[in-house]
Backbone of each chain as ProteinMPNN parsed JSONL, in Angstrom:
{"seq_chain_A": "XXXXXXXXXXXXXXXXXXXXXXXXXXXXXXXXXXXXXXXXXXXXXXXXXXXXXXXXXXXXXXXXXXXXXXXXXXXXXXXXXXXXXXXXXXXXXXXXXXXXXXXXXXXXXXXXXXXXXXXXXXXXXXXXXXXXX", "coords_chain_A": {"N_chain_A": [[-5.095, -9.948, -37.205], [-6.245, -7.151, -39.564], [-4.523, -4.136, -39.731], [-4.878, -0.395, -39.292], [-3.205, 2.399, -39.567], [-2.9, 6.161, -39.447], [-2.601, 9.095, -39.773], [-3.648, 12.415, -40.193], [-3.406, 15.746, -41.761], [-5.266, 16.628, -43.192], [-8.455, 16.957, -44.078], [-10.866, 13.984, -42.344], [-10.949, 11.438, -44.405], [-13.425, 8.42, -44.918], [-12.261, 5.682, -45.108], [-13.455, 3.819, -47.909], [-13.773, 0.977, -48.501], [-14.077, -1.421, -46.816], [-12.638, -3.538, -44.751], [-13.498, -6.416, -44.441], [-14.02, -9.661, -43.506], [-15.351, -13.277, -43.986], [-15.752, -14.037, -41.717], [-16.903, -11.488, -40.369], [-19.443, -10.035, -38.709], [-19.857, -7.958, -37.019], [-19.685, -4.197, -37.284], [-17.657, -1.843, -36.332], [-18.108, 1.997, -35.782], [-16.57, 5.078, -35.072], [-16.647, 8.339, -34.309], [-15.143, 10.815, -33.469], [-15.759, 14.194, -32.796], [-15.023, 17.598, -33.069], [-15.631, 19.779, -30.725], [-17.909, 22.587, -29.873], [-17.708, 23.588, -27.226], [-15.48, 23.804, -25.156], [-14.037, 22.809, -21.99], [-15.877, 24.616, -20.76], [-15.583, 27.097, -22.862], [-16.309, 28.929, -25.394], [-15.255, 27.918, -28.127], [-13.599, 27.666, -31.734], [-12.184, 25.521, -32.915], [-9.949, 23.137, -32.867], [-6.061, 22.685, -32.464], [-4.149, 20.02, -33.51], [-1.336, 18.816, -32.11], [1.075, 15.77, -32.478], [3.613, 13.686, -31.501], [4.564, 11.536, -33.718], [5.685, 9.589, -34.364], [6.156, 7.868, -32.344], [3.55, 7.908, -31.396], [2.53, 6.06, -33.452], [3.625, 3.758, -32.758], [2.835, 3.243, -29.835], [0.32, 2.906, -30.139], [-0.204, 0.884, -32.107], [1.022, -1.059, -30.505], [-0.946, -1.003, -28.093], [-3.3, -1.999, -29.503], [-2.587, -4.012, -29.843], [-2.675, -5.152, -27.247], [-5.327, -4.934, -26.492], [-6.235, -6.545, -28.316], [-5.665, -9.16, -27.223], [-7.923, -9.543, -25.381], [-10.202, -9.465, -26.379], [-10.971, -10.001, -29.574], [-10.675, -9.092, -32.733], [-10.861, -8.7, -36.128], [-9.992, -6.465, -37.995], [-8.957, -3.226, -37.884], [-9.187, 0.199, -38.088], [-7.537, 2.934, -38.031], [-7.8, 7.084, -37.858], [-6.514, 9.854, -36.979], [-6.362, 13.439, -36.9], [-4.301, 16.285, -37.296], [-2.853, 18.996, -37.052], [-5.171, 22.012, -37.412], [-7.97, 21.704, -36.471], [-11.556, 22.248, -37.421], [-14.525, 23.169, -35.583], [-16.957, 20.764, -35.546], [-16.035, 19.41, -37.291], [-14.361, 16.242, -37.804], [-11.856, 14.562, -35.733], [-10.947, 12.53, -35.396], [-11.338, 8.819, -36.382], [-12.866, 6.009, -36.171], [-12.301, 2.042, -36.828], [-13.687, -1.055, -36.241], [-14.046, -4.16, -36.71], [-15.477, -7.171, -36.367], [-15.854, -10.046, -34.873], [-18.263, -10.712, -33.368], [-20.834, -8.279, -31.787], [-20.114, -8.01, -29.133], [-17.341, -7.49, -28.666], [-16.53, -6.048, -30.902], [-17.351, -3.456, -29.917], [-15.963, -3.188, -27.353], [-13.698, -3.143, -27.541], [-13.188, -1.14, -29.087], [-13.749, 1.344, -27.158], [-12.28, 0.426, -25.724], [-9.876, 1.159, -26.883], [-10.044, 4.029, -27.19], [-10.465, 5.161, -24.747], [-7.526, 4.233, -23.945], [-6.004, 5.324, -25.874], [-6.274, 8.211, -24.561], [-4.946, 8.054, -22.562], [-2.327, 7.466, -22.997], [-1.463, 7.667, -25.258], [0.782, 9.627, -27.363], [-0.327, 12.524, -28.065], [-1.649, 15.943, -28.536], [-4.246, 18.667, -27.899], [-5.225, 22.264, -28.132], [-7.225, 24.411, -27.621], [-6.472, 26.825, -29.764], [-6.652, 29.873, -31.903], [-6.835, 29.547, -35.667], [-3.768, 29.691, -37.91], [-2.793, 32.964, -39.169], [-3.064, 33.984, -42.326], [-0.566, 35.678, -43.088], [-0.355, 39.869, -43.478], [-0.138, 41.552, -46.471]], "CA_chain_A": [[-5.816, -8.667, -37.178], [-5.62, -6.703, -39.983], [-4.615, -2.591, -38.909], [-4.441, 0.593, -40.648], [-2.868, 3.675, -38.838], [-2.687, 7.095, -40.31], [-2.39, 10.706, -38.875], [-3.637, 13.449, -41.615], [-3.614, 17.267, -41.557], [-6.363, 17.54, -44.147], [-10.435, 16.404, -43.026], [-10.479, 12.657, -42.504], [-11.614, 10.547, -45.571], [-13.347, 7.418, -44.288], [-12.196, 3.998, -46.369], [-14.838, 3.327, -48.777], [-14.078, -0.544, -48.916], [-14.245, -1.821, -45.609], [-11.755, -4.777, -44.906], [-14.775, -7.378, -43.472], [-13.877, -10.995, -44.095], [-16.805, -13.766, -44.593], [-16.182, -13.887, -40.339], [-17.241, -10.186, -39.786], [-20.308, -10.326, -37.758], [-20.061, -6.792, -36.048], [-18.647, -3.5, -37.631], [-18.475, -0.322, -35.623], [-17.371, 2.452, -36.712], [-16.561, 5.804, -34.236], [-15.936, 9.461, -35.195], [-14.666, 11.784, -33.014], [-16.159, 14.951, -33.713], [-14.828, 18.596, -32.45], [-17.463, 20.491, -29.939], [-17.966, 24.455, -29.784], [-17.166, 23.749, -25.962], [-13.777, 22.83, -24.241], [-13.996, 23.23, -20.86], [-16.397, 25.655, -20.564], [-14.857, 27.834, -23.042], [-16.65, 28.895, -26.698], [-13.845, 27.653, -29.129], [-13.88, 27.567, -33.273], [-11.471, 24.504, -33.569], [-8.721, 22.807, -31.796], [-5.095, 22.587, -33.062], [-3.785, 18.944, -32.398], [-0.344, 17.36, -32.666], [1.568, 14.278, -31.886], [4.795, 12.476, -31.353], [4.181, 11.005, -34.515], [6.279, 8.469, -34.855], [6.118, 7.507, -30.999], [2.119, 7.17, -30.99], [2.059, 4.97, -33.342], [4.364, 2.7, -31.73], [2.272, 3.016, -29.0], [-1.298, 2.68, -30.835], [0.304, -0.625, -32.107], [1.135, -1.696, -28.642], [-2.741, -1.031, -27.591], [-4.476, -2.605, -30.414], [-1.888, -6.168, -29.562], [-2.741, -5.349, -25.526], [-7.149, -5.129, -26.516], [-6.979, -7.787, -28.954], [-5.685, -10.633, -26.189], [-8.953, -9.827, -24.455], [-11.264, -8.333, -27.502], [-9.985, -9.765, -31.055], [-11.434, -8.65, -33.723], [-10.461, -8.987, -37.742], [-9.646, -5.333, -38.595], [-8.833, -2.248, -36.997], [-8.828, 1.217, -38.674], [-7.209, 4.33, -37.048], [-7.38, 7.917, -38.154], [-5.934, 10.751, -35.816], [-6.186, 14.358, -37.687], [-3.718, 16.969, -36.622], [-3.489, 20.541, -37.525], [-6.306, 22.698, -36.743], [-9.282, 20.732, -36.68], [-12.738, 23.348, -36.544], [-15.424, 22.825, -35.154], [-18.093, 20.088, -36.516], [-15.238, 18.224, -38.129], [-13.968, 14.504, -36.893], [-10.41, 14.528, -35.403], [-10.464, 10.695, -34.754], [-11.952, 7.741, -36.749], [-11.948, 4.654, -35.79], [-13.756, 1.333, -37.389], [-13.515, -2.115, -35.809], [-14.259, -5.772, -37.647], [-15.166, -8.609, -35.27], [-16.983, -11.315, -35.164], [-19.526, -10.403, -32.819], [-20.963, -6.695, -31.217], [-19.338, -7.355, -28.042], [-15.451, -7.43, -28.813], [-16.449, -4.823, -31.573], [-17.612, -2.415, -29.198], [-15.091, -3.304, -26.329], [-12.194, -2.856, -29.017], [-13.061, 0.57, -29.921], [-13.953, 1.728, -26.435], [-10.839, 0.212, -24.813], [-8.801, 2.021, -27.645], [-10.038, 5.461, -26.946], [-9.872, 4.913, -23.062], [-5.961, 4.006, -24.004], [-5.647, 6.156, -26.773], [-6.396, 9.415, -24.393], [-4.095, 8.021, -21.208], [-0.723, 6.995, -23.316], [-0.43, 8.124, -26.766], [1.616, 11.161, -27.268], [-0.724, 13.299, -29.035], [-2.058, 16.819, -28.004], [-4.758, 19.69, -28.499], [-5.582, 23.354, -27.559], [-8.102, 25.644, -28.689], [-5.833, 27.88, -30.562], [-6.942, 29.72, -33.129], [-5.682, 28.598, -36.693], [-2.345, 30.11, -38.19], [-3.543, 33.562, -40.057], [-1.884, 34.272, -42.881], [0.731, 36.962, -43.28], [-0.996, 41.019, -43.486], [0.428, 42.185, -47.183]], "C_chain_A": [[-5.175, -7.719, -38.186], [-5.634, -4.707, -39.336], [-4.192, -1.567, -40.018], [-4.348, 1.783, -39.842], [-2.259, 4.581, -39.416], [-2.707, 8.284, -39.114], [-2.034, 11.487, -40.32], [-3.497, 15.049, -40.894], [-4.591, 17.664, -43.001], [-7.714, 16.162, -43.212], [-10.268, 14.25, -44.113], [-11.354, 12.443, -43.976], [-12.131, 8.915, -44.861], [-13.078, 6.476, -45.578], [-13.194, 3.954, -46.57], [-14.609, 1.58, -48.484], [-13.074, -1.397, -47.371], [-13.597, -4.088, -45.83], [-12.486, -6.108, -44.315], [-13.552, -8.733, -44.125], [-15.056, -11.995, -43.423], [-17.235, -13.711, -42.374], [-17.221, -12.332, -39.982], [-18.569, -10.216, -39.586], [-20.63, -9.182, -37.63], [-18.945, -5.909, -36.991], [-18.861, -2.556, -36.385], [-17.596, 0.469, -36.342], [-17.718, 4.306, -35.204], [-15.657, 7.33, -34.645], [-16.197, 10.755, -34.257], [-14.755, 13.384, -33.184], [-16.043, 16.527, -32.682], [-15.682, 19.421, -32.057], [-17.136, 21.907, -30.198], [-17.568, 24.706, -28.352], [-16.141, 22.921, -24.894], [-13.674, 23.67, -23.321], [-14.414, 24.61, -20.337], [-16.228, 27.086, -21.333], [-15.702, 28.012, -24.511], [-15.193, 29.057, -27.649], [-14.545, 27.492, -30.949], [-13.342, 26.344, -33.708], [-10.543, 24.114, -32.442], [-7.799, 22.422, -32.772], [-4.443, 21.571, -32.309], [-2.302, 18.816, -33.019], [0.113, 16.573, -32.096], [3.229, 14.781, -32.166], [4.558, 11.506, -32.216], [4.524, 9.51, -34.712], [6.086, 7.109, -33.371], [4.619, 7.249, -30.823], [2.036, 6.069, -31.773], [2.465, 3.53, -33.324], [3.045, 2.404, -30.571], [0.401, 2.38, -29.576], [-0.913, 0.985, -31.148], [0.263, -1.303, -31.187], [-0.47, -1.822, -28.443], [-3.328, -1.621, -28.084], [-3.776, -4.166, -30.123], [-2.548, -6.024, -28.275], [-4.754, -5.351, -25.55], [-7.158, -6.484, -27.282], [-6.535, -9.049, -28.3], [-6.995, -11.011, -25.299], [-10.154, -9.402, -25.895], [-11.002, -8.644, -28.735], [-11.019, -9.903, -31.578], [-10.262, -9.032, -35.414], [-10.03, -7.557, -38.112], [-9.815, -3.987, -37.606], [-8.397, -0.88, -38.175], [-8.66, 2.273, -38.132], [-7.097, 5.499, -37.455], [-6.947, 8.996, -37.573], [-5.988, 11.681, -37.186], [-5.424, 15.185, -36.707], [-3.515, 18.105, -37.184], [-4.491, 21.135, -36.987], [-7.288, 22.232, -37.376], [-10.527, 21.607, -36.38], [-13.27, 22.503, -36.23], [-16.83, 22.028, -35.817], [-17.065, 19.175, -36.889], [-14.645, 17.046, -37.212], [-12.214, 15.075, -36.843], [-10.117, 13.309, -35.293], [-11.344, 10.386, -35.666], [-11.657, 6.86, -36.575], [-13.059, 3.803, -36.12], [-13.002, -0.02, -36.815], [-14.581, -3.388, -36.473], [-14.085, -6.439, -36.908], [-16.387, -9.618, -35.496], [-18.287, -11.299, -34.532], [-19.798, -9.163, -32.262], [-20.196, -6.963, -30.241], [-17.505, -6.815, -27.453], [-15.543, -6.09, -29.796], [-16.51, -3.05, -30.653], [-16.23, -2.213, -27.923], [-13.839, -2.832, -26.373], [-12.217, -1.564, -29.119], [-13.309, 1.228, -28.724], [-13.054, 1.748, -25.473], [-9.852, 1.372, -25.409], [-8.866, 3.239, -26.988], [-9.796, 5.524, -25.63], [-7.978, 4.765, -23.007], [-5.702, 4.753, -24.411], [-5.242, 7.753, -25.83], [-5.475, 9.417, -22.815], [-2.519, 8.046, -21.732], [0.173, 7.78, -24.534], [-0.415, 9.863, -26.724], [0.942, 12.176, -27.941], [-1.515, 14.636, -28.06], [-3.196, 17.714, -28.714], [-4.883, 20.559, -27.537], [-6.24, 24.159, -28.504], [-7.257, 26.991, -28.844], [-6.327, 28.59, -32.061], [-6.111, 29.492, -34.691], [-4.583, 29.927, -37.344], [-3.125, 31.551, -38.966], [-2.649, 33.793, -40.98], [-1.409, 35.89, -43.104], [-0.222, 38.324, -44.119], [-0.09, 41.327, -44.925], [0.52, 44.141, -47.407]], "O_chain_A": [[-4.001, -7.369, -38.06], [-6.545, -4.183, -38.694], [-3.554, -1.679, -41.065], [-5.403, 2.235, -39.395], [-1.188, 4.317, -39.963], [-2.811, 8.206, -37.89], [-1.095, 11.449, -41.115], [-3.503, 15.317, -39.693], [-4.584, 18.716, -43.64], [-7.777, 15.236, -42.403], [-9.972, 13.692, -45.17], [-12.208, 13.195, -44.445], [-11.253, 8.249, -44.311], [-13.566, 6.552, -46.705], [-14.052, 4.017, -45.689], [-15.666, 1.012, -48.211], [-11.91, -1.729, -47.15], [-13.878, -5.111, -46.456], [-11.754, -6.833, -43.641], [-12.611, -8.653, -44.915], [-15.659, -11.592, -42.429], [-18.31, -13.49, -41.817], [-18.24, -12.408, -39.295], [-19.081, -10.537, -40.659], [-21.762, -8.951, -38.055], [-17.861, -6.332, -37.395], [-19.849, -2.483, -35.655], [-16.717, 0.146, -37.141], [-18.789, 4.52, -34.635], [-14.514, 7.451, -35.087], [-17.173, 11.504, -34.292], [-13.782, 13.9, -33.734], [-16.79, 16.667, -31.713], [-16.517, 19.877, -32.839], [-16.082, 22.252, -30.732], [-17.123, 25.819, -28.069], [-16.137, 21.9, -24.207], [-13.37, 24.859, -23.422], [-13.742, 25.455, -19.745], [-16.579, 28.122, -20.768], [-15.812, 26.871, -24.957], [-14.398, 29.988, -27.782], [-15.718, 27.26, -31.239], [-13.792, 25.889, -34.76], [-10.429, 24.672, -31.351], [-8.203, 21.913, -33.818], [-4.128, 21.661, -31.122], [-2.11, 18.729, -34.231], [-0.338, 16.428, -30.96], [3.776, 15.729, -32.728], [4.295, 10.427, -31.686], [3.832, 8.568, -35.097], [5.943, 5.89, -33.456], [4.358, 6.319, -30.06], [1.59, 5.043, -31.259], [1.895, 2.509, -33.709], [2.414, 1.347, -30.588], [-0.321, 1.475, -29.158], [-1.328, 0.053, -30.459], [-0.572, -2.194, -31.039], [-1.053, -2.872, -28.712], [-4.223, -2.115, -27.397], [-4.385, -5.233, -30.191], [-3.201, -7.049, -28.08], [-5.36, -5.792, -24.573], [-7.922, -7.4, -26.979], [-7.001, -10.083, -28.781], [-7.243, -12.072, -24.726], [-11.097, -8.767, -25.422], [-10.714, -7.641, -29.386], [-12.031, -10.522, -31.249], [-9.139, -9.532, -35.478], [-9.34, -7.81, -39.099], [-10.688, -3.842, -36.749], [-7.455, -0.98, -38.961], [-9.668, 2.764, -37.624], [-5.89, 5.566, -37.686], [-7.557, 9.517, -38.507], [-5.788, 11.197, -38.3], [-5.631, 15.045, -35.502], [-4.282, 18.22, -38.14], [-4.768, 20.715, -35.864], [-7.502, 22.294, -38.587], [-10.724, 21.82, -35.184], [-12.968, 21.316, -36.349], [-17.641, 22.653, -36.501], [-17.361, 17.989, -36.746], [-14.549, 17.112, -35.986], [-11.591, 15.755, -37.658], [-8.949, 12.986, -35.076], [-12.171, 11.234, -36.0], [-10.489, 6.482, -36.663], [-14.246, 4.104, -35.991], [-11.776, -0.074, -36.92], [-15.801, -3.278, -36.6], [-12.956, -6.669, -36.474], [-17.43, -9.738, -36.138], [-19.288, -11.789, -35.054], [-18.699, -8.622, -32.131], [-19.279, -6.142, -30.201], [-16.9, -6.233, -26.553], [-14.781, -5.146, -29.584], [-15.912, -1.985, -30.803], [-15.676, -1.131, -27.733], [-13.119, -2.289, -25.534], [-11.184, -0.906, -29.24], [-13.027, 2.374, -29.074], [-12.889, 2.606, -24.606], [-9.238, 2.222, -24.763], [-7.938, 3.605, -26.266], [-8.716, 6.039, -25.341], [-7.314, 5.195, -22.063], [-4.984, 5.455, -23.698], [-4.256, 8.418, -26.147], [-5.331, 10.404, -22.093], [-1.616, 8.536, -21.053], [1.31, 8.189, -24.768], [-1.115, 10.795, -26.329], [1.731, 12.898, -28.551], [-1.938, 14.343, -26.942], [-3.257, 17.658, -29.942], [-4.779, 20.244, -26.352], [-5.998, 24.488, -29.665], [-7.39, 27.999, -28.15], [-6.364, 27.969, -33.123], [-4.897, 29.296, -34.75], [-4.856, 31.098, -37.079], [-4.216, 31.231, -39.438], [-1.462, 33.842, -40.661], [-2.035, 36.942, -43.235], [-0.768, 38.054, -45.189], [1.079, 41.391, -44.542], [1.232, 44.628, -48.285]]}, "seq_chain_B": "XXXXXXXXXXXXXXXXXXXXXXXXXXXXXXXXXXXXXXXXXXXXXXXXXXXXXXXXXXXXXXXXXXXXXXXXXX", "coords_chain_B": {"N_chain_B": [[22.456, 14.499, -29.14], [18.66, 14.52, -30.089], [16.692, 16.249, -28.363], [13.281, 16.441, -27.781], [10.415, 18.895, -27.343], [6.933, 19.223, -26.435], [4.078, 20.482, -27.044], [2.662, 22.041, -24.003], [4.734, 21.194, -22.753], [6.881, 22.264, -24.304], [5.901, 25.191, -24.456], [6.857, 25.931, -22.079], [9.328, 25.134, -22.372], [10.53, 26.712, -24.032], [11.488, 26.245, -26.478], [11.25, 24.002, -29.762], [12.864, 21.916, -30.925], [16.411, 20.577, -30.132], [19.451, 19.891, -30.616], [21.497, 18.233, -28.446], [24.843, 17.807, -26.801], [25.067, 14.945, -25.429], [26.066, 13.064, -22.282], [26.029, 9.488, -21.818], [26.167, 8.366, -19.339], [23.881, 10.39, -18.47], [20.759, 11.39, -16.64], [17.442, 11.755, -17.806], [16.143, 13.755, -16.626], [18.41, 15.287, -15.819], [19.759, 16.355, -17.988], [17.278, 17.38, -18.874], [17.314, 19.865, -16.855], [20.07, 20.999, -17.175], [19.371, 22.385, -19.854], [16.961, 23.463, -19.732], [16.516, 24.88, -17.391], [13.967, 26.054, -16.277], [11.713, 24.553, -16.417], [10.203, 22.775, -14.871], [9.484, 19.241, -13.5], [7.465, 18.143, -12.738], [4.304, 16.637, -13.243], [5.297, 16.41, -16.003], [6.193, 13.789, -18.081], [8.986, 11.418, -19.505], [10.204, 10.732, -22.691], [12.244, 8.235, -24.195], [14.221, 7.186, -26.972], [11.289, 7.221, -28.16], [10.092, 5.616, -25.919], [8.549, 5.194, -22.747], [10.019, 6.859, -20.245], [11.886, 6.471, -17.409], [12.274, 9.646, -15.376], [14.76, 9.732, -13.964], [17.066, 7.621, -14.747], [19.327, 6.629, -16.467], [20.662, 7.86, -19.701], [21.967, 6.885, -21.595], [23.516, 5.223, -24.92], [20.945, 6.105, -26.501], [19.018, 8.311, -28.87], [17.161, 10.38, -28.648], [15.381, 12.256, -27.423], [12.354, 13.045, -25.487], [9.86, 15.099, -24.413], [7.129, 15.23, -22.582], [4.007, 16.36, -22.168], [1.034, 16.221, -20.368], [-1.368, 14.036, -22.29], [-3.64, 14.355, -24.652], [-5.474, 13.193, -26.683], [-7.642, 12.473, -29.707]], "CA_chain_B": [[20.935, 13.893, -28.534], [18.011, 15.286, -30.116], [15.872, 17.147, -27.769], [12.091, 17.601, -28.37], [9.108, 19.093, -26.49], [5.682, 18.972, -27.464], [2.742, 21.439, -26.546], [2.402, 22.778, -22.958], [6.407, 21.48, -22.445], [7.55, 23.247, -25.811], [5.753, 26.611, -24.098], [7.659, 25.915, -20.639], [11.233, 25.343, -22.364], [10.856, 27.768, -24.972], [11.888, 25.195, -27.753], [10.208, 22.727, -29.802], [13.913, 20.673, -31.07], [17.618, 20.758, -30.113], [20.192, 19.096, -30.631], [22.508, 18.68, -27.221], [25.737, 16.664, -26.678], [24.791, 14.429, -24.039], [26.556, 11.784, -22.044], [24.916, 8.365, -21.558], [25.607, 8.451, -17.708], [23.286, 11.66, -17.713], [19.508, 11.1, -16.768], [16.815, 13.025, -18.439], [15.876, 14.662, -15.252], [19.76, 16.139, -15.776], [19.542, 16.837, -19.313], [16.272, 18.883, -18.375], [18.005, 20.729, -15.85], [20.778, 21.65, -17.683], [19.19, 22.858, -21.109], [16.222, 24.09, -19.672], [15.726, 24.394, -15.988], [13.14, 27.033, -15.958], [11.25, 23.682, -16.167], [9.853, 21.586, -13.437], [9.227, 18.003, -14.435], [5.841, 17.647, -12.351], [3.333, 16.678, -14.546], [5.584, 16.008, -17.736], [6.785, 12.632, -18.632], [9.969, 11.705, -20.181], [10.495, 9.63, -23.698], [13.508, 7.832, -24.634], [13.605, 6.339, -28.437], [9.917, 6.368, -28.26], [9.287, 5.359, -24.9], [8.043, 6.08, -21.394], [11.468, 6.441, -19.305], [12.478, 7.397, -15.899], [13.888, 10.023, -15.06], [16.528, 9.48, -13.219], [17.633, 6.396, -15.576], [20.233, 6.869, -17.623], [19.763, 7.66, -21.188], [22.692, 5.366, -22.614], [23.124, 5.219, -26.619], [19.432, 6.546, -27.335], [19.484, 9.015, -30.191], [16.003, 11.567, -28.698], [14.576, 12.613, -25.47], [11.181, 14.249, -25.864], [9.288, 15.69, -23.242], [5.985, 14.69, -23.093], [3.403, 16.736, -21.291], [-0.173, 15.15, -20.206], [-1.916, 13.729, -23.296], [-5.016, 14.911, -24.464], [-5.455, 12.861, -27.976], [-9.052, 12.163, -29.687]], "C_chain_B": [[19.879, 14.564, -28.99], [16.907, 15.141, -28.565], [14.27, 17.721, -27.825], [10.752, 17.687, -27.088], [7.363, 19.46, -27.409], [4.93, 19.833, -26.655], [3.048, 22.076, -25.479], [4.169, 22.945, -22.755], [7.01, 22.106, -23.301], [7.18, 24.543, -25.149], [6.758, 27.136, -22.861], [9.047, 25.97, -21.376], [11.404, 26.077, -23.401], [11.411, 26.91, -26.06], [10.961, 24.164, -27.694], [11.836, 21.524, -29.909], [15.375, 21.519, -30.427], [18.446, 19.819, -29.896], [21.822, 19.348, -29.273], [23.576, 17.706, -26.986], [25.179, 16.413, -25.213], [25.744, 12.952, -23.283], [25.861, 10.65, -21.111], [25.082, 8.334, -20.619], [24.692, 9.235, -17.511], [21.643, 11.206, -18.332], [18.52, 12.094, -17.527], [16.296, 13.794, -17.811], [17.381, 16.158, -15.339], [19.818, 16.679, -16.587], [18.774, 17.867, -19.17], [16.568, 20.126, -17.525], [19.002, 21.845, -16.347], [20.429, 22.872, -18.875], [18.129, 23.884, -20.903], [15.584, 23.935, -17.847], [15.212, 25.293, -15.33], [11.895, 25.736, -15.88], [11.095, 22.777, -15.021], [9.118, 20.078, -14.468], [8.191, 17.304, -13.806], [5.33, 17.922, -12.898], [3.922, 16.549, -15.825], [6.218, 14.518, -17.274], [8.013, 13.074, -19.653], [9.904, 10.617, -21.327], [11.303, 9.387, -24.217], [13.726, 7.084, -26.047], [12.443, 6.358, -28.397], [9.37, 5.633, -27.457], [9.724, 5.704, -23.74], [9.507, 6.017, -20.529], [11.444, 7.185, -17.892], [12.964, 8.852, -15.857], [14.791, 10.312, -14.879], [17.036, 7.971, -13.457], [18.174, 6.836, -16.268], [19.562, 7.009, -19.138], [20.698, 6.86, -22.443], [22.906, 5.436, -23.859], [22.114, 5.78, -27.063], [19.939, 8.3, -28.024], [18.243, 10.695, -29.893], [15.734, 11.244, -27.281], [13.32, 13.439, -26.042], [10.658, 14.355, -24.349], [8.161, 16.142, -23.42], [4.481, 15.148, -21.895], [1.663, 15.875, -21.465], [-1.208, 14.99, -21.399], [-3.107, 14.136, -23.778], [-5.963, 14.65, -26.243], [-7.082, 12.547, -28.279], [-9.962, 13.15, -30.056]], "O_chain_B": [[19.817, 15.596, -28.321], [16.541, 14.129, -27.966], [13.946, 18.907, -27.887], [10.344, 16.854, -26.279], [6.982, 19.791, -28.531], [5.227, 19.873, -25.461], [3.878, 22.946, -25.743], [4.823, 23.982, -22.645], [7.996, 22.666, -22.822], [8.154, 25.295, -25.159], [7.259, 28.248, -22.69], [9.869, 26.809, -21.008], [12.567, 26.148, -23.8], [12.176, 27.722, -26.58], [10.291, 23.614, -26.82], [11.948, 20.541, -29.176], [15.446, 22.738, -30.274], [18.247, 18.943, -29.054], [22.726, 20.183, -29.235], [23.14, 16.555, -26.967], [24.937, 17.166, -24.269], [25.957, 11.937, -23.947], [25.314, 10.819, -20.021], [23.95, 8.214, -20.152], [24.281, 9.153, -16.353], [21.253, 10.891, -19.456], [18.924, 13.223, -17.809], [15.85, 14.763, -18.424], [17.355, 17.358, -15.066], [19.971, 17.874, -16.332], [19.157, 19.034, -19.254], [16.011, 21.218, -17.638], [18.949, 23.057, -16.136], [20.979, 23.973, -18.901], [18.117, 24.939, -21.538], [14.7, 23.262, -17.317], [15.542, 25.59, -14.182], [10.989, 26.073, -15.118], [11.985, 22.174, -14.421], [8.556, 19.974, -15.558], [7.909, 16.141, -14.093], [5.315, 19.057, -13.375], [3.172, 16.562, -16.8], [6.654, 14.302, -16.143], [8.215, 14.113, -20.282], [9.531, 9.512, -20.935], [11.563, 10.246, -25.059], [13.08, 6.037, -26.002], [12.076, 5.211, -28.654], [8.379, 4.969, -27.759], [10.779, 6.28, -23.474], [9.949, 4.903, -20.247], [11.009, 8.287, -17.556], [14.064, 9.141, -16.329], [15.608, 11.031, -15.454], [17.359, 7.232, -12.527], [17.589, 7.66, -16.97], [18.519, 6.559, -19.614], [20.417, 6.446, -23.567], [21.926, 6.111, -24.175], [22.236, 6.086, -28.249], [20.838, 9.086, -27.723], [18.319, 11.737, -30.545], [15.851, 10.345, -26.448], [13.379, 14.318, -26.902], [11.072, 13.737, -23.368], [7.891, 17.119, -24.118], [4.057, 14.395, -21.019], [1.268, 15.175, -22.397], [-1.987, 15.94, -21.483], [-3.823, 14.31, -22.791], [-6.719, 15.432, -26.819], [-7.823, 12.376, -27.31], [-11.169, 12.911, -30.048]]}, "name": "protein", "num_of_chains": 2, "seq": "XXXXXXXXXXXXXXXXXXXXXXXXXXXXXXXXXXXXXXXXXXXXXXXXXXXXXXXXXXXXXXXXXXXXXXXXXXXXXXXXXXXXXXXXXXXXXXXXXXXXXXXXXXXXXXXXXXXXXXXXXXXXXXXXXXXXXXXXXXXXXXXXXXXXXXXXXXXXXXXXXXXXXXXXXXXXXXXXXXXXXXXXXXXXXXXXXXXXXXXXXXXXXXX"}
């Protein structure tokens, strides 16, 4: 399985050249996309961060613990952190398998894992302003 | 030992890093206590090198403690 795990503070970029091989059957592809409402609340953005180094230890871990039941050929992970507004993707995620149902299972397990283990956080804060001259 | 808290626990202990002499008999339940025990440790998790620890397990040779409040990634 090949994997690709990143964590940006600028607006995701998705890979143009998609890692298929002649197996790839099923892509998906899943994009996380910041609402105007968190928990009842009208927000502009959410400000995320991590345990950087510690998620993606753990993201690693998850993608070996789905693909014993779910394997797939490629796994792409993007996590954005900083202040993410509203409309923009905070997550991407693209899965390569051989057929829809491990593709889908793969990327659905992740985020189900992704939002119980890995160390990463947000709050609708608004973003940093800069300094009154 | 570094020392770090992240989001809700960074607001509770008033620090995000610090660096604390610690001795490997002392759990991170103790550590927390000591450095910052305006903190209660219901509802946070503890992380030792980079993972999930006890605790009231020793923290032994490890080089970071973070303090890891409920996740909310995605």
């Amino acid at each position: 399985m090949e994997t690709h795990i990143e964590f940006t503070t600028v607006p995701i970029v998705v890979p143009s050249a998609p890692a298929r091989t002649a197996e790839t059957g099923a892509q998906v592809e899943f994009h996380g996309i910041v609402r105007s409402l968190e928990q009842d609340r009208t927000i502009t953005g959410l400000l995320y961060e991590a345990h950087v180094p510690m998620a993606e230890r753990h993201i690693r871990r998850i993608l070996d613990q789905i693909y014993a039941t779910w394997p797939c050929h490629a796994v792409i992970f993007i996590h954005r952190l900083g202040w993410v507004p509203v409309g923009e993707a905070s997550l991407y995620i693209r899965v390569h398998a051989r057929h829809r149902e491990p593709a889908f299972r793969f990327s659905m397990d992740l985020i189900d894992l992704l939002k119980k283990d890995v160390p990463i956080w947000k709050r609708p804060d608004p973003p940093p302003q800069p300094p009154v001259l | 030992m570094k020392i770090l808290a992240f989001a809700a626990a960074r607001d509770r202990a008033g620090f995000s890093e610090m660096d604390v002499p610690v001795d490997p008999s002392e759990t991170p339940r103790a550590i927390l206590r000591r450095i910052a025990p305006q903190v209660a440790v219901e509802n946070l998790r503890a992380a030792v090198d980079c993972e999930y620890w006890d605790w009231d397990t020793a923290v032994g040779a490890a080089s970071e403690l973070a303090i890891i409040p409920p996740v909310s990634g995605g």
